[in-house]
DSSP file (Angstrom, degrees, kcal/mol; ACC not computed):
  #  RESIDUE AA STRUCTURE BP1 BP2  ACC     N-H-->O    O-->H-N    N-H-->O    O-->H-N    TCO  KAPPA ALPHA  PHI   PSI    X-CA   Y-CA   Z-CA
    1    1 A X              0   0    0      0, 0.0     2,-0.3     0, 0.0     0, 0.0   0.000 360.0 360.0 360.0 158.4   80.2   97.8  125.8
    2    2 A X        +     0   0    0      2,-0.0     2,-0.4     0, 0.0     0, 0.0  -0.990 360.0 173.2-149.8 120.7   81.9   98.7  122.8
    3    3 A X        +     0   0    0     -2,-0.3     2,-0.3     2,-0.0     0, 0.0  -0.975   0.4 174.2-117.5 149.8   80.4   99.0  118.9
    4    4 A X        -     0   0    0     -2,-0.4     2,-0.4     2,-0.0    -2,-0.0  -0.993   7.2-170.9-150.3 153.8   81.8  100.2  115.8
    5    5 A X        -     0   0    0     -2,-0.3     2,-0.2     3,-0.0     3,-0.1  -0.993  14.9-168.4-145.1 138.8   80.6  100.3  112.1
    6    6 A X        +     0   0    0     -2,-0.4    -2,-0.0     1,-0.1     0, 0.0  -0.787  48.2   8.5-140.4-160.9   82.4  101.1  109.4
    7    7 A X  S    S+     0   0    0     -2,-0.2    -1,-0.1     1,-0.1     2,-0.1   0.692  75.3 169.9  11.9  54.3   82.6  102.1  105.5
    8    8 A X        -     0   0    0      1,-0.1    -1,-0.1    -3,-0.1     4,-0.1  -0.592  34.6-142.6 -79.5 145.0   78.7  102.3  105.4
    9    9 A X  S    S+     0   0    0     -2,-0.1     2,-0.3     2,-0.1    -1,-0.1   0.365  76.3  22.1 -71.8   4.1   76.9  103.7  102.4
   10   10 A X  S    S-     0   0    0      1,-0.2    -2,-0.0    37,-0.0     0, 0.0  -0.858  94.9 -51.2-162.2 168.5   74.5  105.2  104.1
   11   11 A X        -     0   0    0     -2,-0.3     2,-0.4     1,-0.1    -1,-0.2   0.078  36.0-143.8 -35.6 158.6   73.2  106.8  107.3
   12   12 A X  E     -a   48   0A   0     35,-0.8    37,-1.6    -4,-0.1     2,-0.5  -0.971  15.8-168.5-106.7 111.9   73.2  105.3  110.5
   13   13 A X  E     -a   49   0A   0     -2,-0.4     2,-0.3    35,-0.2    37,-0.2  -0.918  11.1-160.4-119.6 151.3   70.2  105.9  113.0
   14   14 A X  E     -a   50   0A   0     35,-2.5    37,-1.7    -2,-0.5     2,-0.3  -0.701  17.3-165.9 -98.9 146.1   70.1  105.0  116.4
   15   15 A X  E     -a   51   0A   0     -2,-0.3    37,-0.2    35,-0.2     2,-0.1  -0.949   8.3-135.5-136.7 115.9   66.5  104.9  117.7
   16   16 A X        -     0   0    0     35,-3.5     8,-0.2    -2,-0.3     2,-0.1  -0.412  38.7 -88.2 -80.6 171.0   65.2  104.8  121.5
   17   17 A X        -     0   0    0     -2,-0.1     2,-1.1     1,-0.1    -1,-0.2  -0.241  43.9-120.4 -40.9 116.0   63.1  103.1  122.7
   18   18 A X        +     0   0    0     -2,-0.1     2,-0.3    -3,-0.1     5,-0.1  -0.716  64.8 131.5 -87.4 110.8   59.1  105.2  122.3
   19   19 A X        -     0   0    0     -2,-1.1    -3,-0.0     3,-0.1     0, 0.0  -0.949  68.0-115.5 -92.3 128.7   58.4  105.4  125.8
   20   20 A X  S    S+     0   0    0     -2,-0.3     3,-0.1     1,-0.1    -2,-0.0   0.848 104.2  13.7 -43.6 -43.2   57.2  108.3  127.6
   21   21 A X  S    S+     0   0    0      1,-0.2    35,-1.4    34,-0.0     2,-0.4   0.897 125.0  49.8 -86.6 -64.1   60.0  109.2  130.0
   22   22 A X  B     +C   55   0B   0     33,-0.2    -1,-0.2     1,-0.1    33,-0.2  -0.890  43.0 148.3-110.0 105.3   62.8  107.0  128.6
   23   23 A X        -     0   0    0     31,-2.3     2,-0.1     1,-0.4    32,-0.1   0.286  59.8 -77.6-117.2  25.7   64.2  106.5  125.2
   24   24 A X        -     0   0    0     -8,-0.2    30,-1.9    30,-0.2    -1,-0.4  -0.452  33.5-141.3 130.0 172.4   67.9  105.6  125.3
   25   25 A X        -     0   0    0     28,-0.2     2,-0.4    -2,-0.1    37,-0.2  -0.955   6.1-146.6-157.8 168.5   71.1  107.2  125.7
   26   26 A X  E     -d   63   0C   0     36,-1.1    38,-2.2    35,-0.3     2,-0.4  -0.926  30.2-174.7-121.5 157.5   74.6  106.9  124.3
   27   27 A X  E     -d   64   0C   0     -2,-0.4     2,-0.5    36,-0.2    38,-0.2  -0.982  11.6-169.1-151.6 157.7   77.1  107.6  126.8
   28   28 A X  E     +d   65   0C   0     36,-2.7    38,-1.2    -2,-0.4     2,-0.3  -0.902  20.7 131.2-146.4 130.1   80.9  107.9  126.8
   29   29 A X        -     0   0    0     -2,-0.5     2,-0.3    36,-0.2    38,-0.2  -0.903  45.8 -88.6-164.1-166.0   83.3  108.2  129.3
   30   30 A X        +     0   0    0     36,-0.4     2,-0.2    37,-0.4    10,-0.2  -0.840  35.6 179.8-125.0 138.8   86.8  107.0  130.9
   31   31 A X        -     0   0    0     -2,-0.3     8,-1.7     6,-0.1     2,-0.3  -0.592  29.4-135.4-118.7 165.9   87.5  104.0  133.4
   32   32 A X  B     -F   38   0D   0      6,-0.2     6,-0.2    -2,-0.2     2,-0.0  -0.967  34.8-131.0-137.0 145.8   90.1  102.6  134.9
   33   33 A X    >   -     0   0    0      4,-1.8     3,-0.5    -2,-0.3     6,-0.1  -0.228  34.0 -86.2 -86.2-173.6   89.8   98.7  134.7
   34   34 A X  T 3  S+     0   0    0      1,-0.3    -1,-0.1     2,-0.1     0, 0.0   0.632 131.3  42.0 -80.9 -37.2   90.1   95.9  137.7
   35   35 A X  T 3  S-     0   0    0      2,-0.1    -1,-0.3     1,-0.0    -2,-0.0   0.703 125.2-103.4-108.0   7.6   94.0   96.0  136.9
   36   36 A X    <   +     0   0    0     -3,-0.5     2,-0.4     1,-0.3    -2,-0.1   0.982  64.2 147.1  65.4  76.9   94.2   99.4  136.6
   37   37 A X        -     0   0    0     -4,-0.0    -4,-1.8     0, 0.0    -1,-0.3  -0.984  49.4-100.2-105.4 123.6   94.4  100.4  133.5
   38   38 A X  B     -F   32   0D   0     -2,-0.4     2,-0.3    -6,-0.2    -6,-0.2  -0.169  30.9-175.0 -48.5 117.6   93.2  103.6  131.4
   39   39 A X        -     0   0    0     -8,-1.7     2,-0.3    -6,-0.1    -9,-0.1  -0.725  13.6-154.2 -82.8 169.2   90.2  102.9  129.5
   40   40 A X        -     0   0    0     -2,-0.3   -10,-0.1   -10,-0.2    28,-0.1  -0.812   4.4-147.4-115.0 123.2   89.5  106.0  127.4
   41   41 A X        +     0   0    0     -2,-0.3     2,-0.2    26,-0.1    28,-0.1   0.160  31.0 152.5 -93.6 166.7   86.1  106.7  126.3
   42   42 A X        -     0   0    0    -13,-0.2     2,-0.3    26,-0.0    31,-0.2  -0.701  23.3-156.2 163.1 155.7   85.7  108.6  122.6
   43   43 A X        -     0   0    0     -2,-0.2    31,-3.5    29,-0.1     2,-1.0  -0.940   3.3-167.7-143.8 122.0   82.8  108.7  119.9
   44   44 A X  E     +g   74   0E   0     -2,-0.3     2,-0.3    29,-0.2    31,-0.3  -0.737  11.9 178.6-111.1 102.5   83.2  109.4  116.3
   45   45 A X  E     -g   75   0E   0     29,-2.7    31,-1.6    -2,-1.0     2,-0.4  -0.820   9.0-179.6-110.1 142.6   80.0  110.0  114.6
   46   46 A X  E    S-g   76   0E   0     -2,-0.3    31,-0.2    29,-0.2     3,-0.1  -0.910  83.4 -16.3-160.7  80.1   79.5  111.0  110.4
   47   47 A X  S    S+     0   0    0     29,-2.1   -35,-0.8    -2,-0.4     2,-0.5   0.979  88.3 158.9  77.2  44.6   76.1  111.4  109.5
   48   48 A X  E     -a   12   0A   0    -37,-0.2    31,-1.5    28,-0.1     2,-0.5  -0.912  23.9-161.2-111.4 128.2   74.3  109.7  112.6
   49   49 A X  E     -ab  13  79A   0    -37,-1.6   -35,-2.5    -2,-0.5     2,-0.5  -0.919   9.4-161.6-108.2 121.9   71.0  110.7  113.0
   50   50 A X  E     -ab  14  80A   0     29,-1.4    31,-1.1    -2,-0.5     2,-0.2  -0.980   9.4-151.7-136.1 148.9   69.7  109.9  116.6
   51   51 A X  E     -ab  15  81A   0    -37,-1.7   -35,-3.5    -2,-0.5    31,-0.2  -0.814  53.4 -26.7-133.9 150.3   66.0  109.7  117.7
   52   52 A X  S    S+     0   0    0     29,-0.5    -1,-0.1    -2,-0.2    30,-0.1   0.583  85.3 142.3   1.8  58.9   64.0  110.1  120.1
   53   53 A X        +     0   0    0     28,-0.5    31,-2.2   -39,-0.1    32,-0.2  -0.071  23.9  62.6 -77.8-175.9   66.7  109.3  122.8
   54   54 A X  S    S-     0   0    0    -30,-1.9   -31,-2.3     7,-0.3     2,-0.4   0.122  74.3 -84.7  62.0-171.1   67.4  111.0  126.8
   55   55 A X  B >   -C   22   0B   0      5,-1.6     3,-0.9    31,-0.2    31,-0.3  -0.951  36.7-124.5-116.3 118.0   65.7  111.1  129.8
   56   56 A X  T 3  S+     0   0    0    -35,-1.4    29,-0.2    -2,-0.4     3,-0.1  -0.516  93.9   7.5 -94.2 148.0   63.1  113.8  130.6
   57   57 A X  T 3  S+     0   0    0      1,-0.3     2,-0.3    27,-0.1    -1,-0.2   0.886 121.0  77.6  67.2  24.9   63.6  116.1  133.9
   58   58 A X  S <  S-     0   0    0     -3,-0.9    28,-0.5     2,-0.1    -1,-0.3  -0.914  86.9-116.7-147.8 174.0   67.4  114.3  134.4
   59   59 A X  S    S+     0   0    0     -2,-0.3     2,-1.0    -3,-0.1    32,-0.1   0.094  72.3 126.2 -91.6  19.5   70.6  115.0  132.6
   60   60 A X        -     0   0    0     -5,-0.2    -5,-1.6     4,-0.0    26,-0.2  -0.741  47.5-170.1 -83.1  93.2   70.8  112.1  131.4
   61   61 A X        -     0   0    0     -2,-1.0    -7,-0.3    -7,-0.2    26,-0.3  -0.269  37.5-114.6-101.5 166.4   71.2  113.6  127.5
   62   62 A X  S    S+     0   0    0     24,-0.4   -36,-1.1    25,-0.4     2,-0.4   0.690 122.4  37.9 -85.6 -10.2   70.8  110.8  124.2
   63   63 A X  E    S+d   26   0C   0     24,-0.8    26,-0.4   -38,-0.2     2,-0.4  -0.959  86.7 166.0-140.0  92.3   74.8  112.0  123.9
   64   64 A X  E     -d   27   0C   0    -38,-2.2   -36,-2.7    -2,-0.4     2,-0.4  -0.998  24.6-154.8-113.7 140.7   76.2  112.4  127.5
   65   65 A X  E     -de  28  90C   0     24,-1.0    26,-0.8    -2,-0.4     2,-0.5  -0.963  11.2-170.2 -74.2  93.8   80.2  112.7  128.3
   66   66 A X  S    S-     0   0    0    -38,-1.2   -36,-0.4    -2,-0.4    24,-0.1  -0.991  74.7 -34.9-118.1 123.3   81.0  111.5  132.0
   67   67 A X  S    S+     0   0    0     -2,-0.5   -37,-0.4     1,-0.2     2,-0.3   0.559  94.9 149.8  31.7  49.2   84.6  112.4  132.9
   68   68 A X        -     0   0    0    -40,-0.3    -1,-0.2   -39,-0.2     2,-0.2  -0.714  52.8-109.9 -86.3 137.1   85.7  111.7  129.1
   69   69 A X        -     0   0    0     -2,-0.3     3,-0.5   -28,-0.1     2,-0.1  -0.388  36.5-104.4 -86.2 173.9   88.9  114.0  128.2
   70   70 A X  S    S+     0   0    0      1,-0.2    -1,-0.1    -2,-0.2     0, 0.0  -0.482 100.9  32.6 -92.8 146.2   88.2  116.8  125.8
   71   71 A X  S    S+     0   0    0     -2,-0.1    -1,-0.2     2,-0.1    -2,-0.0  -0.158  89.0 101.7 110.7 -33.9   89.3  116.5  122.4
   72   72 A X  S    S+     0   0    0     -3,-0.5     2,-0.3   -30,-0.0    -2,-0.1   0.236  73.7  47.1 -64.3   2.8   88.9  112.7  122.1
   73   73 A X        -     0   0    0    -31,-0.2     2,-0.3    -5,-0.0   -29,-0.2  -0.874  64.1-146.9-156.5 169.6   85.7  112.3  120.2
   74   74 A X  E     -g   44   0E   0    -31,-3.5   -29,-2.7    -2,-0.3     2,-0.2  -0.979  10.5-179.3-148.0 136.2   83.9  113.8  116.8
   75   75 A X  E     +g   45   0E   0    -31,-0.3     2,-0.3    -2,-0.3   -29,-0.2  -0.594  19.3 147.8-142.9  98.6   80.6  114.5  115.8
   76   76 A X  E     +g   46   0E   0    -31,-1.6   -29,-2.1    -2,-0.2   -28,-0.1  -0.935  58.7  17.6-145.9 130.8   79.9  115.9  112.5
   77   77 A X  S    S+     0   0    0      1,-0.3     2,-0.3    -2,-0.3   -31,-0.1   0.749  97.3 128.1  82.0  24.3   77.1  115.8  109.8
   78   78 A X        -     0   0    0     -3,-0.2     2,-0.3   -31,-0.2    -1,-0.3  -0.905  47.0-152.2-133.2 161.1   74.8  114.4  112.6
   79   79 A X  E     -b   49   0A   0    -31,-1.5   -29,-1.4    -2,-0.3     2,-0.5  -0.967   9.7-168.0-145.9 125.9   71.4  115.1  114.2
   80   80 A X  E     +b   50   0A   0     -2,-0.3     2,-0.3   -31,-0.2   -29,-0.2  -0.914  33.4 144.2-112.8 125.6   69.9  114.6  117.5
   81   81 A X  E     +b   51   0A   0    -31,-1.1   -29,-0.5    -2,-0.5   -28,-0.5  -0.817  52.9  44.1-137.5 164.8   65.3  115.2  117.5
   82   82 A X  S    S+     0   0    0     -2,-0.3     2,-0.1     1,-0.2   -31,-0.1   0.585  78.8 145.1  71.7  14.7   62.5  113.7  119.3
   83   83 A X        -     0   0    0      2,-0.2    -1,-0.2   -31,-0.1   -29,-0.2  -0.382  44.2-152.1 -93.8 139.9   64.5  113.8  122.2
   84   84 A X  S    S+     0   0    0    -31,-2.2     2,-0.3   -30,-0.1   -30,-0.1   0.215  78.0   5.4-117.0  44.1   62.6  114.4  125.5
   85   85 A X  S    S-     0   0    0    -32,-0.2    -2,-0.2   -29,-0.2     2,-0.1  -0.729 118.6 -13.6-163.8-149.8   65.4  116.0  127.4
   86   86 A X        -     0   0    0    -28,-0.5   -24,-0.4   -31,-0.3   -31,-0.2  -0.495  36.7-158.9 -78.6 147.3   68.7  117.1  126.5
   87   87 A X  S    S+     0   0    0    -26,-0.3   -24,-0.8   -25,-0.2   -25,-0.4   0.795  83.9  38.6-105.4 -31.6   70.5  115.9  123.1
   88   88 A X        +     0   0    0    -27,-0.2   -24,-0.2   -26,-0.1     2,-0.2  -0.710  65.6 175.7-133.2 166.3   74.3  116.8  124.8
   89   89 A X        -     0   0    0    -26,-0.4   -24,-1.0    -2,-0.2     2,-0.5  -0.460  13.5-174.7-174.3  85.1   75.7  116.4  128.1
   90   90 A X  B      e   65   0C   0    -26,-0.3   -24,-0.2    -2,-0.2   -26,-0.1  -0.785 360.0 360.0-129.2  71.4   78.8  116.8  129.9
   91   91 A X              0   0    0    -26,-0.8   -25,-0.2    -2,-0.5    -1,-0.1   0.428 360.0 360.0 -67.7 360.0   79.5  115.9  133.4
């Protein structure tokens, strides 16, 4: 799945779900499709505030990186709370 937003005047916050165990996650990584083609994963975040996201007692993080290459993504001006596990993640 794929979103993007752009030239916002404001903040963007992402919110999980208030559960006890589970409240979201954003996750980003690199495929290869059905014909075999690179997908490449990347996230650029500016002033994203994200809440009460992850998974508690897994690695499952509200920001996890599964076999995404280094370099490819940004996050800056942003803040991950309320989280009941880990806010970052890098398999």
């Amino acid at each position: 799945m794929r979103g993007e937003v752009v030239l916002l005047s404001r903040n963007v916050k992402v919110v999980g779900e208030d559960n006890d165990t589970w409240g979201g996650q954003i996750t980003v990584s690199d495929i290869v499709d059905e014909e075999d083609v690179e997908r490449n994963g990347e996230i650029i975040f500016d002033s994203v505030e994200i809440f009460n996201c992850s998974q508690r007692n897994t690695q499952k993080a509200a920001i996890r990186f599964e076999r995404a290459k280094k370099g490819q993504s940004l996050i800056k001006d942003s803040a991950v709370s309320g989280t009941r596990g880990w806010a970052f993640n890098s398999i």
